[in-house]
C-alpha positions as CSV (number, residue, x, y, z in Angstrom):
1,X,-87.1,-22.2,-131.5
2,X,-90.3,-19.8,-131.4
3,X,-89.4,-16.4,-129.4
4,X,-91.6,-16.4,-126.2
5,X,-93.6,-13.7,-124.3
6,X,-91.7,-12.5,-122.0
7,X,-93.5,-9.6,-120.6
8,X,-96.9,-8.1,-120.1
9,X,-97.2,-3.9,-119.9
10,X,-100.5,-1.9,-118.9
11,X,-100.0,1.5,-119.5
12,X,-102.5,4.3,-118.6
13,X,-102.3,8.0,-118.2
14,X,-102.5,7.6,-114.3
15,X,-100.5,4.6,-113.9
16,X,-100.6,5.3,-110.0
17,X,-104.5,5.0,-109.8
18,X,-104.1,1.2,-111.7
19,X,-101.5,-0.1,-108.8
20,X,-104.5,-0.7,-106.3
21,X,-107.1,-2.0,-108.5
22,X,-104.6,-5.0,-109.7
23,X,-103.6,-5.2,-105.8
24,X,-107.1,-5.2,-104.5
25,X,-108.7,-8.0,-107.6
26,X,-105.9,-9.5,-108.2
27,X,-103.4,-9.5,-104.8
28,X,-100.2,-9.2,-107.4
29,X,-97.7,-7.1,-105.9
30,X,-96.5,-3.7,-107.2
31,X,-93.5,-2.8,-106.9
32,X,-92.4,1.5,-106.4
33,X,-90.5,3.0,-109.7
34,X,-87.1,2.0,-110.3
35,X,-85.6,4.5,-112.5
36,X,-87.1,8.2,-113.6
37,X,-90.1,6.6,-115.5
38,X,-93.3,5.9,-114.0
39,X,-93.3,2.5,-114.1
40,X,-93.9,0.0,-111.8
41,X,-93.3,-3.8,-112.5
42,X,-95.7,-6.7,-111.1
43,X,-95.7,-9.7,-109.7
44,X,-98.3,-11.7,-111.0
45,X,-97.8,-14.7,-109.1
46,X,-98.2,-16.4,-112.0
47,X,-96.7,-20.4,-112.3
48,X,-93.9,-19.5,-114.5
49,X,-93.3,-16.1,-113.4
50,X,-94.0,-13.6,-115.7
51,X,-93.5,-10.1,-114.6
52,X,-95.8,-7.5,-115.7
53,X,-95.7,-3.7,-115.5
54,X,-98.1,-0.6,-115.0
55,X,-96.9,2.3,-116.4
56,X,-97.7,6.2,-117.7
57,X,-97.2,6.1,-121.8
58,X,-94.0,6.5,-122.7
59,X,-94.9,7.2,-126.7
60,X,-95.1,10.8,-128.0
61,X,-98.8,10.9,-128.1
62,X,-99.5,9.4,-124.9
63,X,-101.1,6.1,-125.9
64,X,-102.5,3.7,-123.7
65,X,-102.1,0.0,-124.1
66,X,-102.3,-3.7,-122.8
67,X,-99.4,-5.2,-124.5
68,X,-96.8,-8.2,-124.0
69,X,-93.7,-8.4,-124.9
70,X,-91.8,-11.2,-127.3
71,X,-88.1,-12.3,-126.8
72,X,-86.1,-11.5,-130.5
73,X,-82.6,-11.7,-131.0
74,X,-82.5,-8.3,-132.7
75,X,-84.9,-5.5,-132.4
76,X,-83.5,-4.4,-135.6
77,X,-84.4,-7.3,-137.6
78,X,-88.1,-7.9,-136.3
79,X,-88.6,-4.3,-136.8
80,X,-87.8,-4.8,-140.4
81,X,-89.9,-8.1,-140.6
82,X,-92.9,-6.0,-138.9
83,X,-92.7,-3.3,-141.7
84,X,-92.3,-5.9,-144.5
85,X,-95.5,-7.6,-143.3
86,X,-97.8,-4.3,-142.4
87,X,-97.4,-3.4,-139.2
88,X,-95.6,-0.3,-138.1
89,X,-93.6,0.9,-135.2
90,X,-95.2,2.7,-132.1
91,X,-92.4,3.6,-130.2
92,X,-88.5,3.4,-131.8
93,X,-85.8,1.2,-130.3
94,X,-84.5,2.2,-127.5
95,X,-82.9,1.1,-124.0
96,X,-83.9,1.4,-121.2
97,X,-82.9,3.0,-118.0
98,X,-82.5,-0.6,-116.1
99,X,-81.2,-1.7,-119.4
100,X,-83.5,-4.0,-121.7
101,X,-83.3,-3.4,-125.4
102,X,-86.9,-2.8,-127.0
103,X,-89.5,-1.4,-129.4
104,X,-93.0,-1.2,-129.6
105,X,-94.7,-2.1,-132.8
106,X,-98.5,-2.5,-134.1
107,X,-99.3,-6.0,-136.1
108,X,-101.1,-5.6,-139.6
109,X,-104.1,-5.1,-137.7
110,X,-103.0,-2.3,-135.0
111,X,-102.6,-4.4,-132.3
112,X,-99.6,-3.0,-130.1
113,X,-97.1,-5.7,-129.4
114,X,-93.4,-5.2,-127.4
115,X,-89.9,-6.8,-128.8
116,X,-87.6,-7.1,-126.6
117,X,-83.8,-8.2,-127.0
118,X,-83.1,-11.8,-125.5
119,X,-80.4,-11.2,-122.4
């Protein structure tokens, strides 16, 4: 079975400024913060009903990225296959605080990309 996308992140240095410009083009609905990060999820509206996020960087240097995210049985393991194949990882494994198991990684061509454990 291929691993589906299962999530779509924005993140920008002033996550609060994004929330109405995806509100006002796109009517999705924004959700407050959840837990200590700012981060907000998104309702798309979308058929299948994808969530997406806007959020403040959560990597050491304060990147900013569009990324989605890709259902894996192990974070472990893809990280390893992400190495062996030239990519690199943005932001370790971690949990977090409303408890999804994750990474954030670059392809072979620096494209950020976010695994995420299947629940």
């Amino acid at each position: 079975m291929a691993n589906p996308i299962t999530f779509i992140e924005i993140t920008s240095n002033n996550s609060k400024e994004m929330v109405d410009f995806y509100q006002n083009v796109f009517g999705w609905n924004v959700y407050p913060p959840a837990g200590e990060m700012e981060y907000r999820v998104m309702d798309p509206k979308s058929p299948n009903h994808m969530l997406a996020s806007i959020a403040d960087p959560y990597s050491k240097d304060k990147e900013e990225w569009v990324a989605f995210y890709i259902g894996v049985e192990s974070v472990n393991d893809t990280i390893d296959e992400v190495l062996k194949n030239g990519g690199s990882i943005v932001v370790p494994k971690f949990t977090t605080d409303t408890g999804f198991t994750q990474a954030l990684v670059k392809d072979n061509k620096g494209h950020v990309l976010g695994i995420q454990e299947q629940q």
